[in-house]
One Martini backbone bead per residue (centre of mass of N, CA, C, O) as a GRO file, in nm:
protein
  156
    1UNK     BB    1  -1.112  16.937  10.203
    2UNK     BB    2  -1.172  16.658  10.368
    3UNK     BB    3  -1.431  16.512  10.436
    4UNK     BB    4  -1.366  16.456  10.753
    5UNK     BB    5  -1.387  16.753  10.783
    6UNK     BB    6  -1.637  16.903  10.671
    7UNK     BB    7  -1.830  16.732  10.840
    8UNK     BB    8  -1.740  16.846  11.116
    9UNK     BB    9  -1.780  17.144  11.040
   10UNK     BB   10  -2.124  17.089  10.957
   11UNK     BB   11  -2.162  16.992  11.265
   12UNK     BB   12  -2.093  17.243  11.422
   13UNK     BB   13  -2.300  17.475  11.247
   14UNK     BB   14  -2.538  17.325  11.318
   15UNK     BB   15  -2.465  17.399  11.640
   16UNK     BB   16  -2.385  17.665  11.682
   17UNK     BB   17  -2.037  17.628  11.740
   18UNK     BB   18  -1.833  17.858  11.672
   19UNK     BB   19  -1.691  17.867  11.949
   20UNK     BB   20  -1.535  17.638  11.956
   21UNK     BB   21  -1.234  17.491  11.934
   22UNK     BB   22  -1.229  17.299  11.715
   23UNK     BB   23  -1.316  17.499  11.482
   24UNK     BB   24  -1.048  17.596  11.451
   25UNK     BB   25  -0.883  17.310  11.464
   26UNK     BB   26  -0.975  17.317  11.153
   27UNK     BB   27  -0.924  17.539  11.023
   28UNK     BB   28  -0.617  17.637  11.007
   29UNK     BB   29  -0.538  17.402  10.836
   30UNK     BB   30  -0.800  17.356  10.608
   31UNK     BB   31  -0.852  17.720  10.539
   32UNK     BB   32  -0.609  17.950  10.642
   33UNK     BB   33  -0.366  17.787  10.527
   34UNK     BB   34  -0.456  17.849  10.239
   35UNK     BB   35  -0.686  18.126  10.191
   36UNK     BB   36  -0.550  18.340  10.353
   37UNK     BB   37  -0.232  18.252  10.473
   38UNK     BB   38   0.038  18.017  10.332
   39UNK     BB   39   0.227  18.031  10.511
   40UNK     BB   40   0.379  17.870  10.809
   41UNK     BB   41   0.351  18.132  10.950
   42UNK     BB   42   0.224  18.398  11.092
   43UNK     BB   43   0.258  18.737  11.070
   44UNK     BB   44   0.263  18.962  11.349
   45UNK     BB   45   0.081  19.114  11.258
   46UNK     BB   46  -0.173  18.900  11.212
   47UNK     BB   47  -0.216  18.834  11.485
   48UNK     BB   48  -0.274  19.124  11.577
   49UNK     BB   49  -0.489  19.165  11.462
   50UNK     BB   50  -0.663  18.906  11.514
   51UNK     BB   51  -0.615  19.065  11.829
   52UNK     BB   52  -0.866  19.300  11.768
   53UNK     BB   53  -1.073  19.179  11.657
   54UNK     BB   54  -1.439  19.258  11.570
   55UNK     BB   55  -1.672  19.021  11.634
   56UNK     BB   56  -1.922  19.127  11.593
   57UNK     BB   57  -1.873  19.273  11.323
   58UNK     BB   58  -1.837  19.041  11.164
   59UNK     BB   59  -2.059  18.900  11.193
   60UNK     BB   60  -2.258  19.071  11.128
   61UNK     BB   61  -2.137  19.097  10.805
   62UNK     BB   62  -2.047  18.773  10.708
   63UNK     BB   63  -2.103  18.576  10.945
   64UNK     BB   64  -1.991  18.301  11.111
   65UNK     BB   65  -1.918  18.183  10.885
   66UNK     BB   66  -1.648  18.095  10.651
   67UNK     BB   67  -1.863  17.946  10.379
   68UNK     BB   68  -2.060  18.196  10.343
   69UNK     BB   69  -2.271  18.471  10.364
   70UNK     BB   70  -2.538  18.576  10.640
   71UNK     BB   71  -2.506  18.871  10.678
   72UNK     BB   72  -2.505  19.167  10.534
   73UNK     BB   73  -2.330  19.096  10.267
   74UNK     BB   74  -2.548  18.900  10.117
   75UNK     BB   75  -2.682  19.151  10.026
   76UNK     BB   76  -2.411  19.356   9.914
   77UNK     BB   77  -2.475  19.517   9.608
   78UNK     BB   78  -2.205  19.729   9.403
   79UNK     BB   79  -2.209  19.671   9.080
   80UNK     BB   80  -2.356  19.949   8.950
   81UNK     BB   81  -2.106  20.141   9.051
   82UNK     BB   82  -1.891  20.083   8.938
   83UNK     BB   83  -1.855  20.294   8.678
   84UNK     BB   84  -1.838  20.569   8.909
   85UNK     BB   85  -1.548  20.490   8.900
   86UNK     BB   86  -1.281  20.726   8.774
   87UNK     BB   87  -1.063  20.636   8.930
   88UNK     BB   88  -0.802  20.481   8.993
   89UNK     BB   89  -0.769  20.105   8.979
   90UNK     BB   90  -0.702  19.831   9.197
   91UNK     BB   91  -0.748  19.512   9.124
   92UNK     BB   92  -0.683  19.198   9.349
   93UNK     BB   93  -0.560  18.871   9.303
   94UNK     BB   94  -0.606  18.543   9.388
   95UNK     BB   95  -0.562  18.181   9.388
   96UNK     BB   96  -0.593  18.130   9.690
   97UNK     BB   97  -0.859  18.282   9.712
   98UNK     BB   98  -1.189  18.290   9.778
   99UNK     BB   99  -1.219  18.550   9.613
  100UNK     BB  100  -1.234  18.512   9.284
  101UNK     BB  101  -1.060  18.649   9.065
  102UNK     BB  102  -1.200  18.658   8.815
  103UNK     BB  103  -1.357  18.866   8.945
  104UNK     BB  104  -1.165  19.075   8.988
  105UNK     BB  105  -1.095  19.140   8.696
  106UNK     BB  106  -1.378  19.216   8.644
  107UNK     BB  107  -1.381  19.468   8.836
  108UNK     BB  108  -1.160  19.592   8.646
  109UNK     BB  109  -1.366  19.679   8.409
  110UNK     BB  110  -1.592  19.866   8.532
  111UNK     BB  111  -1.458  20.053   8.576
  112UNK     BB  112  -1.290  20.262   8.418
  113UNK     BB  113  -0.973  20.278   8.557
  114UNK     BB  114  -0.880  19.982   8.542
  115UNK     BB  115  -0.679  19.724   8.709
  116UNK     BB  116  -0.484  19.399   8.710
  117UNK     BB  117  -0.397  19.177   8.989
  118UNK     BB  118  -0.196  18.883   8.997
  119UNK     BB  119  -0.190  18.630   9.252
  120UNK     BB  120  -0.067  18.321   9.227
  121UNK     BB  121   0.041  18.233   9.537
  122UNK     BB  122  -0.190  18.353   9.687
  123UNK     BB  123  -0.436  18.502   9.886
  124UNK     BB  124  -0.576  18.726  10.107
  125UNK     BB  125  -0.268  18.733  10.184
  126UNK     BB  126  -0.053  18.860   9.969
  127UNK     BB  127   0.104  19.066  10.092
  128UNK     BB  128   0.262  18.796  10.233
  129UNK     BB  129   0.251  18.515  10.022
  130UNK     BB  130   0.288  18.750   9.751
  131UNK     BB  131   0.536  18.951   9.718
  132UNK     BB  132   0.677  18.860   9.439
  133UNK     BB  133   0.392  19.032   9.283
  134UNK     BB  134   0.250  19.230   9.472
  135UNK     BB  135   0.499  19.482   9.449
  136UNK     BB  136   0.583  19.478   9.180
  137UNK     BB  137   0.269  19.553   9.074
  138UNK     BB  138   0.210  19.806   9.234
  139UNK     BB  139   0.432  19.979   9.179
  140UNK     BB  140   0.358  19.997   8.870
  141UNK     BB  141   0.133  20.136   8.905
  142UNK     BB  142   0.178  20.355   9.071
  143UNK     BB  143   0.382  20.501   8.863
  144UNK     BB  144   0.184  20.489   8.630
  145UNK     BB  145  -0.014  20.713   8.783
  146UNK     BB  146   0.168  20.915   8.846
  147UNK     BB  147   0.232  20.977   8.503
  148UNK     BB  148  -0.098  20.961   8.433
  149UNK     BB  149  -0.190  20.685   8.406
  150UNK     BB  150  -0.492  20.520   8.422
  151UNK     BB  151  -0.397  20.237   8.336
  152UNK     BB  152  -0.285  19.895   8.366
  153UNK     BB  153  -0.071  19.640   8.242
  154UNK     BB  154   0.037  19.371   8.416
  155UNK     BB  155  -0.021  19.143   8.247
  156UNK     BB  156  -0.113  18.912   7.969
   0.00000   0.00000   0.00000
């Protein structure tokens, strides 16, 4: 984000002003747009969730800022269990998602059967800005775990 965004935006949530309407005005085109779903236009399935969304509950979660965790999942660590998760796993990861793929690919190590699936043109919402890679690639899992194999190489 250029940097009179980000200052602006970090001079919003220092006066705890979330809910300004320029905060979503600064949000929307410099970190939603890039970050979230890369589309044009957002696909009216995705504005019709965000017209739905639970905001108590996600601030209670995330916490109001969207630059970092401060609610309850900041300290939400379920690393050590991932090794007892034994079925089929697929984590999807994207390149333009705040979720770091690298973590994300991480992630499908640590489980027993685990499988990743980079979308490289994606977002958070890959399965909107990178569908060419994304159902592609999941259908190769589904096939493949259909069959019987346990992990799947979807990149090299």
């Amino acid at each position: 984000m250029p940097p009179e965004v980000v200052q602006e935006v970090k001079a919003i949530e220092a006066k705890g002003q979330y809910d300004s309407p320029r905060y979503m005005e600064l949000l929307i085109p410099h970190f939603y747009a890039h970050h979230l779903c890369r589309l044009p236009e957002l696909p009216d399935a995705l504005n019709r969730s965000f017209g739905k969304i639970n905001k108590d509950l996600y601030v209670l979660m995330q916490g109001p800022s969207e630059f970092g965790a401060s609610g309850r999942l900041e300290q939400w660590d379920r690393k050590a269990d991932l090794p007892k998760l034994a079925m089929p796993t697929l984590v999807i990861g994207a390149t333009h998602d705040t979720m770091d793929p690298a973590h994300m690919k991480w992630v499908s190590t640590r489980v027993q059967h685990g499988s990743f699936l980079l979308c490289p043109n994606g977002s958070h919402c890959a399965m909107w800005d990178d569908q060419a890679h994304y159902f592609p690639g999941l259908l190769r899992w589904l096939k493949a775990v259909d069959a019987g194999k346990q992990s799947v190489t979807l990149q090299p």
